[in-house]
LOVEXKE-160790 format. One line per 4 residues: for each residue y, x, z of C-alpha. Coordinates in steps of 0.05 Angstrom, whole numbers, plus 32768, in hexadecimal, padded with zeros to 4 digits. Example, Ala and Ser with C-alpha at 12.3 -4.5 7.8 and 13.67 -1.06 7.14 Angstrom:
2
7FA6/80F6/809C; 7FEB/8111/808F
//
This chain:
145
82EE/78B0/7AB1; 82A1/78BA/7ABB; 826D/78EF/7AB9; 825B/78DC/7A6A
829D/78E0/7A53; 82AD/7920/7A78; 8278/793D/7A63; 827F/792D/7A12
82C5/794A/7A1F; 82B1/798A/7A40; 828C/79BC/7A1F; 8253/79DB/7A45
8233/7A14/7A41; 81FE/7A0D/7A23; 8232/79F6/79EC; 8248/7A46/79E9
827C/7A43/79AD; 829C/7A00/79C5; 829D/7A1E/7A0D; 82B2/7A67/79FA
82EF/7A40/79CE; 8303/7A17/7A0F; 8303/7A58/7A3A; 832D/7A78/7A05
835A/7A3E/7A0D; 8362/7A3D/7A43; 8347/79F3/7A5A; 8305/7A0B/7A7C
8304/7A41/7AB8; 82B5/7A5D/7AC1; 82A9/7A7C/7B05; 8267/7A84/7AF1
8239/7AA7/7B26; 8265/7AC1/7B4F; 8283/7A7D/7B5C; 8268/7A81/7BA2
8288/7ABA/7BB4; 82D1/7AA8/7B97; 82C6/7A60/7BCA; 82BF/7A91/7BFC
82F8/7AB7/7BF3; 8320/7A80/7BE1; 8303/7A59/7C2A; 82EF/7A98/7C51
82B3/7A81/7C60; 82D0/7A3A/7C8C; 82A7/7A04/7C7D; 82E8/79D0/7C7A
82E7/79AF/7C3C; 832D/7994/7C49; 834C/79D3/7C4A; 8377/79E3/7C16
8346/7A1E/7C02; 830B/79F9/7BED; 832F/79D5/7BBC; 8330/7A04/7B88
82E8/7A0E/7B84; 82C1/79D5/7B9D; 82F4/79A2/7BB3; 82FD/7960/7B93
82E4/791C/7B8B; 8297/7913/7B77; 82A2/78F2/7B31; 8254/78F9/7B1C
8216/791D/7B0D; 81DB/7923/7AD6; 8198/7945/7ADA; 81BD/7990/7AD9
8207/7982/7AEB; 8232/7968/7B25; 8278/7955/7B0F; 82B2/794E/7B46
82FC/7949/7B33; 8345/7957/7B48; 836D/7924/7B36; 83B7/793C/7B2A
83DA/7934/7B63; 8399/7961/7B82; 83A5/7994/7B4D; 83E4/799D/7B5E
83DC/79A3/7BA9; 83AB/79DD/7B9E; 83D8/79FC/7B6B; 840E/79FC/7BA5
83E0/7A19/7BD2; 83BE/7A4E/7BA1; 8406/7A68/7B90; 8410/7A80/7BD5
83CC/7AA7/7BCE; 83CB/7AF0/7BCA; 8391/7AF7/7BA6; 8384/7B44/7BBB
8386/7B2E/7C09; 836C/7AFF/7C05; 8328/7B1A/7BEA; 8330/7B56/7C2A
833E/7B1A/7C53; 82FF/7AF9/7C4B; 82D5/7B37/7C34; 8296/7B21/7C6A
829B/7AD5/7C4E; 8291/7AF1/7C09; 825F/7B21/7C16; 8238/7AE5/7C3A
8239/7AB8/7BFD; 8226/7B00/7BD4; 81ED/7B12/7BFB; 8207/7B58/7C02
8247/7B87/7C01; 827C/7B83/7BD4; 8298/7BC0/7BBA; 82D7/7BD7/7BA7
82D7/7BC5/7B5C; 82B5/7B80/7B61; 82E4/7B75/7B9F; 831D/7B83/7B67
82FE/7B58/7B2F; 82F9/7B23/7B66; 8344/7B25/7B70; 8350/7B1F/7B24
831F/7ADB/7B25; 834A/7ABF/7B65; 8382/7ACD/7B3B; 836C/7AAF/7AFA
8355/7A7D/7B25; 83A2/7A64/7B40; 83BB/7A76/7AF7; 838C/7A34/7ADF
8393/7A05/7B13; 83E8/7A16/7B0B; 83E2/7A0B/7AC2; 83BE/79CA/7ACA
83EC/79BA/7B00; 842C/79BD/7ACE; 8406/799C/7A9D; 83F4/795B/7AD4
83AF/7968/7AC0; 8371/7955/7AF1; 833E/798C/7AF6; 82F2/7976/7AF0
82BF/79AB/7B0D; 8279/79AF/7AEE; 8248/79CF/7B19; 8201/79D6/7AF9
81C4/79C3/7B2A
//
């Protein structure tokens, strides 16, 4: 696996039909801008990267990069692991939990309806990663620079 072939796999968005299909289907997860806040809410706020929280988010193996895009994957075994660990989430404490992380990576407060959408991503989030999990999938993580 390398960045080129990843990348003609995976649509991006600026591919909108191709990526709105793969959303639909369930084989791409966006986090779009608020991915910041769902690491933090996910890590609150520690900067560990071997904890079982970062995972889900930013964790994985550096597989490659272009001009706009870093690639890092979950092999797996890794997917597995975090859908172990995201199962014993509770998605709507932990968002109170780590509340001051995520209003840190927001930049200011979170009220009570974004706090709820929030807790819908988290859970979207450990529905993917469990699906992928029972499919042995690996999970490969496009962030755009």
């Amino acid at each position: 696996m390398n960045t080129e072939s990843v990348l003609a796999e995976v649509p991006l968005k600026s591919d909108e039909k191709r990526f709105a299909a793969a959303q639909s289907a369930g084989l791409l997860l966006d986090l779009s801008e608020e991915w910041e806040v769902v690491h933090a809410a996910f890590t609150g706020g520690s900067p560990d990267a071997h904890e079982a929280g970062c995972q889900p988010v930013l964790g994985g193996a550096f597989l490659g990069r272009t001009n706009s895009e870093v690639l890092v994957v979950l092999r797996s075994d890794d997917v597995r692991r975090v859908s172990d660990h995201l199962a014993t989430v509770h998605p709507e404490r932990r968002v109170s939990d780590s509340l001051d992380a995520m209003e840190s990576a927001f930049g200011d407060k979170i009220g009570e309806s974004f706090a709820d959408y929030l807790a819908t991503v988290l859970r979207d989030v450990a529905s993917f990663y469990a699906e992928a999990a029972s499919n042995g999938d690996a999970v490969v993580k496009i962030a755009y620079s």
